[in-house]
C-alpha positions, 0 to 999 in steps of 0.5 A, a space after each residue: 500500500 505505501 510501496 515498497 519495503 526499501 524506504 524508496 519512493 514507490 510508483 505513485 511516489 508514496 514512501 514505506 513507513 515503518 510504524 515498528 519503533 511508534 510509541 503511543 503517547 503517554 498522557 498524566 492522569 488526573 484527578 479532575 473529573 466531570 461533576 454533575 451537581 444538583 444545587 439545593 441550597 447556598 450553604 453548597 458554594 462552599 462545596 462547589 468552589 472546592 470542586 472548581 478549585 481542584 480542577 473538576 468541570 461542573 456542570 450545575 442543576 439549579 432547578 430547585 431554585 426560582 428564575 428570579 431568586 437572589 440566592 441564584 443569582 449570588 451563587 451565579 456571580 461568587 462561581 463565575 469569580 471562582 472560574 475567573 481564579 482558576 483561569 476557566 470558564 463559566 456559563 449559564 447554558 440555560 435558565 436551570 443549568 450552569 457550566 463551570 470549567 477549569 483552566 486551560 478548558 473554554 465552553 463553547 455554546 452553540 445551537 444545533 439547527 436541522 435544515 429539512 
């Protein structure tokens, strides 16, 4: 297929590639995870700061909480500093659901449309 096993170029000008000295990368593990977090209460802040400062993503469930409520929108205001300290990301992917990511890791919101 890529010609012959000389390492000259073959017909097509196509080479041999020996993939017998191919080392795979090694990737560092991590600890950080994805959290899925169901928010109850204010008192959680604490918690999910922890979490963002560790290096976690976390995507946020705020559906006990009313569109308007303060507390909501404090929380919104305290994560989104705490994304801004790690270098991350934060946003508000819906009415109910938040996203909050470590450094070096952006969001990208978008919308899907299908075109008929």
């Amino acid at each position: 297929m890529f010609g012959g096993r000389s390492g000259a170029p073959g017909a097509a000008g196509r080479a041999f590639v020996d993939l017998d000295g191919y080392v795979e990368p090694v990737y560092a593990q991590s600890d950080a995870r994805v959290k899925v977090v169901e928010v109850a209460s204010h008192r959680d802040l604490r918690a999910l700061t922890d979490m963002a400062y560790r290096g976690n993503v976390l995507v946020l469930d705020f559906s006990r909480f009313a569109d308007g409520d303060a507390a909501k929108k404090d929380m919104s205001r305290r994560l989104r500093e705490a994304a801004k300290d790690v270098g991350g990301a934060f946003t508000e992917a819906s009415d109910r659901l938040m996203v909050l990511s470590p450094g070096g890791l952006g969001i990208d919101k978008c919308k899907i449309t299908y075109r008929e």
